[in-house]
KEGU-20565 format. One line per 5 residues: number of its first residue (from 1); their letters; for each residue x, y, z of N, C-alpha, C, O. Coordinates in pm, 1 decimal. Example, Ala and Ser with C-alpha at 12.3 -4.5 7.8 and 13.67 -1.06 7.14 Angstrom:
2
1	as	1319.0/-569.0/780.0/1230.0/-450.0/780.0/1320.0/-330.0/780.0/1423.6/-331.9/846.5  1285.0/-225.0/708.0/1367.0/-106.0/714.0/1290.0/3.0/787.0/1340.9/113.8/803.9
***
This chain:
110
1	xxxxx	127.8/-1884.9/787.7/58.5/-1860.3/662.9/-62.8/-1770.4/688.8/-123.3/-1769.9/796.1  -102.0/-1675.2/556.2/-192.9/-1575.1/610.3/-360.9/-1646.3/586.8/-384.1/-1707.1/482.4  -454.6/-1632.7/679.3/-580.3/-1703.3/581.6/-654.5/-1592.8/607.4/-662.1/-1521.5/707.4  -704.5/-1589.7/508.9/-831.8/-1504.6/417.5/-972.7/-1551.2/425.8/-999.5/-1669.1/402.6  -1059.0/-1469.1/455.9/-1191.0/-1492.4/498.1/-1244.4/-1518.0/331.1/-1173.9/-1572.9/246.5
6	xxxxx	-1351.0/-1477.7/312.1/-1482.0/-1455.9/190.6/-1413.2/-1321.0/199.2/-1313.3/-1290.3/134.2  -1494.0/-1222.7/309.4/-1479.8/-1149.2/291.1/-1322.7/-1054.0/241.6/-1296.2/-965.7/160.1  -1274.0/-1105.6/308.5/-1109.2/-1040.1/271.6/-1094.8/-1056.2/91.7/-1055.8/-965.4/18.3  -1135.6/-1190.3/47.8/-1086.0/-1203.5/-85.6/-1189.0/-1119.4/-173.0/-1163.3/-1095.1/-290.9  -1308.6/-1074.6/-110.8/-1441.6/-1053.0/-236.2/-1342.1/-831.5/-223.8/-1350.2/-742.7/-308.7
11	xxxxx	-1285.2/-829.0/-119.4/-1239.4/-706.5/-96.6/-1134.5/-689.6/-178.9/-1128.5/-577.5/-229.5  -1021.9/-791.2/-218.0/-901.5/-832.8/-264.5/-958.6/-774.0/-422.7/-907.5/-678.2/-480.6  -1085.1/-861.8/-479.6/-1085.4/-916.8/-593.1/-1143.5/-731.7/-654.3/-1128.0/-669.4/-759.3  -1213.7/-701.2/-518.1/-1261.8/-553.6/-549.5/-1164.8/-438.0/-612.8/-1187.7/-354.4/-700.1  -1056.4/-463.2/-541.2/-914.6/-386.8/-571.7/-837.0/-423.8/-652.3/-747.6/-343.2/-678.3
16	xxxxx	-835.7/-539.3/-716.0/-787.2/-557.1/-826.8/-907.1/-587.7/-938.5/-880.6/-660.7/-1034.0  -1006.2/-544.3/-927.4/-1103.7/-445.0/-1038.8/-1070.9/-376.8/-1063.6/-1042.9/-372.3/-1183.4  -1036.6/-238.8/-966.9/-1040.6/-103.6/-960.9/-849.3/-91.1/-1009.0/-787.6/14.2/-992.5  -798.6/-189.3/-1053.9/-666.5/-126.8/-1120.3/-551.2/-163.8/-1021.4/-439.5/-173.0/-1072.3  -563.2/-187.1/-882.5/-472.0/-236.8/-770.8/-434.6/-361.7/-842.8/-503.4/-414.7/-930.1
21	xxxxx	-296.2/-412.9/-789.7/-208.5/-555.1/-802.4/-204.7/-621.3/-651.9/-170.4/-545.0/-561.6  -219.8/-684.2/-636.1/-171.1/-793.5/-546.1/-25.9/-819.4/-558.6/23.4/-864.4/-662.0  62.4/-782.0/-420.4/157.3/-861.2/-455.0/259.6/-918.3/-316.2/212.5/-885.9/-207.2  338.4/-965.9/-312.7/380.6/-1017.1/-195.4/498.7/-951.5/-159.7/576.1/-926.5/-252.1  537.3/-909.8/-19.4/645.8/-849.0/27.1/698.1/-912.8/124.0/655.5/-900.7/238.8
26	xxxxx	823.9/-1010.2/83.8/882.4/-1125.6/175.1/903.6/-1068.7/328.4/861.1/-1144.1/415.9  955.8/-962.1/366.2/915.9/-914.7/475.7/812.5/-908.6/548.1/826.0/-909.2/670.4  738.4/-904.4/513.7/591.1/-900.9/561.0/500.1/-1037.1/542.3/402.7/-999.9/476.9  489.9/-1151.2/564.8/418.6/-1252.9/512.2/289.0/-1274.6/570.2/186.1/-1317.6/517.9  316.8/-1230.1/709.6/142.6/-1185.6/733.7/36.2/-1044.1/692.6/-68.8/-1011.7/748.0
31	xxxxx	93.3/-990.3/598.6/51.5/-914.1/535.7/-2.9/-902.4/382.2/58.5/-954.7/289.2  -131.6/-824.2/363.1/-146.1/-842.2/193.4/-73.9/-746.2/119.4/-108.7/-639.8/170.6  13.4/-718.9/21.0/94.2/-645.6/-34.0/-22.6/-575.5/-140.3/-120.4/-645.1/-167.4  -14.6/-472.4/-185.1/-91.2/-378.9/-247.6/-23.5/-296.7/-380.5/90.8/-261.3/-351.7  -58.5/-261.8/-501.4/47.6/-185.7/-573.0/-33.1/-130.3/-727.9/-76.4/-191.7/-825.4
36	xxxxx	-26.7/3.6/-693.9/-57.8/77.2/-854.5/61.1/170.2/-858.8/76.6/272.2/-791.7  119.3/133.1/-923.0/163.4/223.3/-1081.3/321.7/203.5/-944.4/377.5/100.9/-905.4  343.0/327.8/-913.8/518.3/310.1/-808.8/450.3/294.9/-639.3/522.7/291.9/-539.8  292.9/286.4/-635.1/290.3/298.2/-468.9/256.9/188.7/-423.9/223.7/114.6/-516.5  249.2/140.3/-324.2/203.9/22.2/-290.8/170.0/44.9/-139.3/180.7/148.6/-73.8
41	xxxxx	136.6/-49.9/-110.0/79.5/-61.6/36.8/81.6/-204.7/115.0/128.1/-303.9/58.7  35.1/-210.2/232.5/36.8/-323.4/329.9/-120.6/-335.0/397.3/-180.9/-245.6/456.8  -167.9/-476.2/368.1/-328.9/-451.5/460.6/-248.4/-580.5/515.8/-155.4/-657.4/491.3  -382.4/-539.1/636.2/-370.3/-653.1/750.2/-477.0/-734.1/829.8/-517.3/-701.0/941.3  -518.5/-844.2/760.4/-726.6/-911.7/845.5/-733.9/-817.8/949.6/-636.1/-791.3/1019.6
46	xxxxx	-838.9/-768.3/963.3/-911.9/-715.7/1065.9/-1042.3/-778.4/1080.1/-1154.9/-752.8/1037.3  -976.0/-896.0/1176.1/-1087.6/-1011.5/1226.9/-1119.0/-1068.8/1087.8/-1046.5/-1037.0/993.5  -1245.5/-1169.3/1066.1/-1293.4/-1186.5/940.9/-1351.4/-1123.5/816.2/-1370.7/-1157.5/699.5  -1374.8/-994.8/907.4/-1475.3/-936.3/806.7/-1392.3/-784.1/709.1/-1450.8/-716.2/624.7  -1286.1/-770.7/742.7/-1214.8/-691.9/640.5/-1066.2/-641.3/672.7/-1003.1/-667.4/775.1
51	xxxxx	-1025.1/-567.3/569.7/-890.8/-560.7/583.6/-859.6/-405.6/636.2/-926.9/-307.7/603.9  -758.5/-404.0/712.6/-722.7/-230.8/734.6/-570.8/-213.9/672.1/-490.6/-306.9/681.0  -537.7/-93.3/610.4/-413.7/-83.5/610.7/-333.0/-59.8/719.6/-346.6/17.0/814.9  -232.4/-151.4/685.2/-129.9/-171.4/841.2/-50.2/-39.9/851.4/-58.6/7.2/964.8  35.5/44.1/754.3/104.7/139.4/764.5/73.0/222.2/665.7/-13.0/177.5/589.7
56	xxxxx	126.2/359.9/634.2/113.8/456.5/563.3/143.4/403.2/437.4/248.4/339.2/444.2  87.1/402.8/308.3/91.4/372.6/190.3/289.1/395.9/150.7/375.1/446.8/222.5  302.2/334.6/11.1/479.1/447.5/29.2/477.8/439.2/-107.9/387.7/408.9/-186.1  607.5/475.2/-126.4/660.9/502.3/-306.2/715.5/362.9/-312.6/699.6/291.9/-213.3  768.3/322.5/-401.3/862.7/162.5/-421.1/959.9/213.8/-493.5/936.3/306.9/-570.6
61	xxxxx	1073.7/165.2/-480.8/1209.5/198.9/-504.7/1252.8/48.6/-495.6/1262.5/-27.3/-399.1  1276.7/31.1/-637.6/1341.2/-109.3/-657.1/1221.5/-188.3/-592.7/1265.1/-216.6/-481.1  1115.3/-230.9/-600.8/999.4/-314.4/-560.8/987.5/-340.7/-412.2/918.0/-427.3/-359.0  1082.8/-233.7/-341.3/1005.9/-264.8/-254.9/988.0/-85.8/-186.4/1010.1/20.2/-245.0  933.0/-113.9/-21.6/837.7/-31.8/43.6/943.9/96.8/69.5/1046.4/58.8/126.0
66	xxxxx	940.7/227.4/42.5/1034.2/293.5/70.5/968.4/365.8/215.4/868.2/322.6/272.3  1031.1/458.4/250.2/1007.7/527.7/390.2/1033.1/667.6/354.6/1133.9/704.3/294.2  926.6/753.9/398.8/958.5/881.1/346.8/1064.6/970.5/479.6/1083.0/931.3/594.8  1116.6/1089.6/418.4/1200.4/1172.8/528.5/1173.7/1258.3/475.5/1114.1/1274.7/369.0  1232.5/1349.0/573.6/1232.4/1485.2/536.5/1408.1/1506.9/592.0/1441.9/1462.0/701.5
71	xxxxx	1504.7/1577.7/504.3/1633.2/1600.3/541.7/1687.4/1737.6/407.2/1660.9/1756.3/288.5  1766.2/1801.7/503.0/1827.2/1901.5/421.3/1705.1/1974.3/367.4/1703.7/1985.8/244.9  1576.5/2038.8/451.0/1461.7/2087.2/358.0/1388.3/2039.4/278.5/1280.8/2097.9/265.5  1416.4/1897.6/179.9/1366.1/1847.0/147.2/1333.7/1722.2/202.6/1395.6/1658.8/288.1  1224.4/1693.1/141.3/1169.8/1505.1/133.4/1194.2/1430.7/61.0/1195.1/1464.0/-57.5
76	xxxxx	1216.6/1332.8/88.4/1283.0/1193.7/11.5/1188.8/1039.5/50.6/1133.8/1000.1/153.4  1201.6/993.0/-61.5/1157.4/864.8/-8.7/1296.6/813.9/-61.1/1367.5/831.0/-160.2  1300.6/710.7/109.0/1442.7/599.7/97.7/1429.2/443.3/134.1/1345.6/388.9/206.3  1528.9/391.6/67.6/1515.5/240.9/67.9/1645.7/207.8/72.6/1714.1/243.6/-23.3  1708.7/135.3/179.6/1852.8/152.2/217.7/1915.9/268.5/156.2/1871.0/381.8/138.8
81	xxxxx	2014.0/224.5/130.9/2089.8/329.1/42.8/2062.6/399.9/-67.4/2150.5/484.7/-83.0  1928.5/406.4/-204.2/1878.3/449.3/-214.9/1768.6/577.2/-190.6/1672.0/560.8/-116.1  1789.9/689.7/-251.9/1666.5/843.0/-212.9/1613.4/825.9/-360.0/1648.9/776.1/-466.9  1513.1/892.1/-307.6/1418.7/952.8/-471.5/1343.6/1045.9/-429.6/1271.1/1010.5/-336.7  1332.3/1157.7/-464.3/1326.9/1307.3/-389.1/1148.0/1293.7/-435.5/1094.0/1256.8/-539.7
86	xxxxx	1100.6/1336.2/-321.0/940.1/1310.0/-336.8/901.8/1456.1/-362.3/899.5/1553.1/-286.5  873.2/1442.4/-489.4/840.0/1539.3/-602.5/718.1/1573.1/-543.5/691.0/1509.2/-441.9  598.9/1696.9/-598.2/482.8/1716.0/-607.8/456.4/1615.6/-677.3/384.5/1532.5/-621.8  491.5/1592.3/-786.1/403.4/1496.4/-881.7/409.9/1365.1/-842.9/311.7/1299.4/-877.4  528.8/1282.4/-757.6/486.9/1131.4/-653.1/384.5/1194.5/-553.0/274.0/1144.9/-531.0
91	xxxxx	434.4/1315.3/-491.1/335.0/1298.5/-317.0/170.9/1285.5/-359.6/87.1/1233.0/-286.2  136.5/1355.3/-519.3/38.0/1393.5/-563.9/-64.1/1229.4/-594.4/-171.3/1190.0/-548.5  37.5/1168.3/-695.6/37.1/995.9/-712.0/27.1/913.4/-575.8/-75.1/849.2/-551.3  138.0/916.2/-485.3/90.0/838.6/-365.3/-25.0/886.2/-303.2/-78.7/794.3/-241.3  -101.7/1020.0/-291.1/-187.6/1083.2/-246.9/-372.8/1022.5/-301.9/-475.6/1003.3/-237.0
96	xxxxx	-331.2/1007.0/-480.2/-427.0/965.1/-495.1/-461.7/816.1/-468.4/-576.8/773.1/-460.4  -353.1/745.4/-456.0/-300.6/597.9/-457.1/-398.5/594.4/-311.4/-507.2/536.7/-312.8  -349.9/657.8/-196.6/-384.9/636.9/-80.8/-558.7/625.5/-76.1/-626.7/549.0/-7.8  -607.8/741.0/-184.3/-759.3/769.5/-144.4/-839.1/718.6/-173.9/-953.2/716.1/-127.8  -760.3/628.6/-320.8/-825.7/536.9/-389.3/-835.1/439.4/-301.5/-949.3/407.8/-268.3
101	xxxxx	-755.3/388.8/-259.3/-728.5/239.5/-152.8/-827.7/254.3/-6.2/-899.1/163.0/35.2  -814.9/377.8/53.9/-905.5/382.0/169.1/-1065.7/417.6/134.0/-1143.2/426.3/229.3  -1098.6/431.2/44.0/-1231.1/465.6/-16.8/-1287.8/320.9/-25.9/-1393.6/284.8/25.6  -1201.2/241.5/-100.0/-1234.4/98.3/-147.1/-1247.0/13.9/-41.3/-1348.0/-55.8/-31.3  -1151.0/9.3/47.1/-1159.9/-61.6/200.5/-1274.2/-26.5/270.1/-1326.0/-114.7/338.7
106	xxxxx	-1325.4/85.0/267.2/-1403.3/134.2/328.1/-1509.9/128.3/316.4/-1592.7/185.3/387.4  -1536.9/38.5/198.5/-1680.0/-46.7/121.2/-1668.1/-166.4/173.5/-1753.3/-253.7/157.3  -1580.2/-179.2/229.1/-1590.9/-363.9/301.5/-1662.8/-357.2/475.7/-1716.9/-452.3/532.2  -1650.8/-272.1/510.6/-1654.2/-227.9/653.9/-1836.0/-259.4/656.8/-1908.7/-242.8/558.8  -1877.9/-302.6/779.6/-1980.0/-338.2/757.0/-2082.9/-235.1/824.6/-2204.3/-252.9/813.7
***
């Protein structure tokens, strides 16, 4: 089970001010699940006093974490058998998704 400091949750509660969801990704259970609008993310305690993101932010495809590629010239984000061709207008969305999220983390850091 994951435990959460003060600090982790006053960071949590910060990001879901700012428009972020909380949410859980059964794969991951030692992890905090993250999510605006199609992107989501993964944080992970860093010690008591705050959270870091564990991997590169992604798109969600069917709710969960997709993986981006690059194939045939283009980029794709995929989720098994599932593509969804990573448009300017997602890379642009996960882009801001990302800056928003590391800006905010980055107010917890002491």
């Amino acid at each position: 089970m994951l435990e959460l400091s003060a600090v982790h949750l006053a960071t949590l509660e910060r990001l879901r001010a700012h428009g972020f969801a909380i949410v859980g990704f059964p794969m991951y259970p030692s992890h905090v699940g993250i999510r605006k609008g199609d992107c989501a993310a993964l944080l992970a305690p860093e010690g008591q006093a705050g959270l870091r993101l564990f991997a590169e932010p992604a798109w969600l495809i069917s709710g969960q974490l997709s993986v981006r590629i690059f194939r045939d010239g283009r980029e794709w984000f995929v989720w098994k058998k599932q593509r969804l061709e990573a448009s300017p207008e997602r890379l642009a969305e996960l882009a801001g998704f990302t800056a928003g999220l590391r800006e905010l983390l980055a107010l917890s850091v002491p």
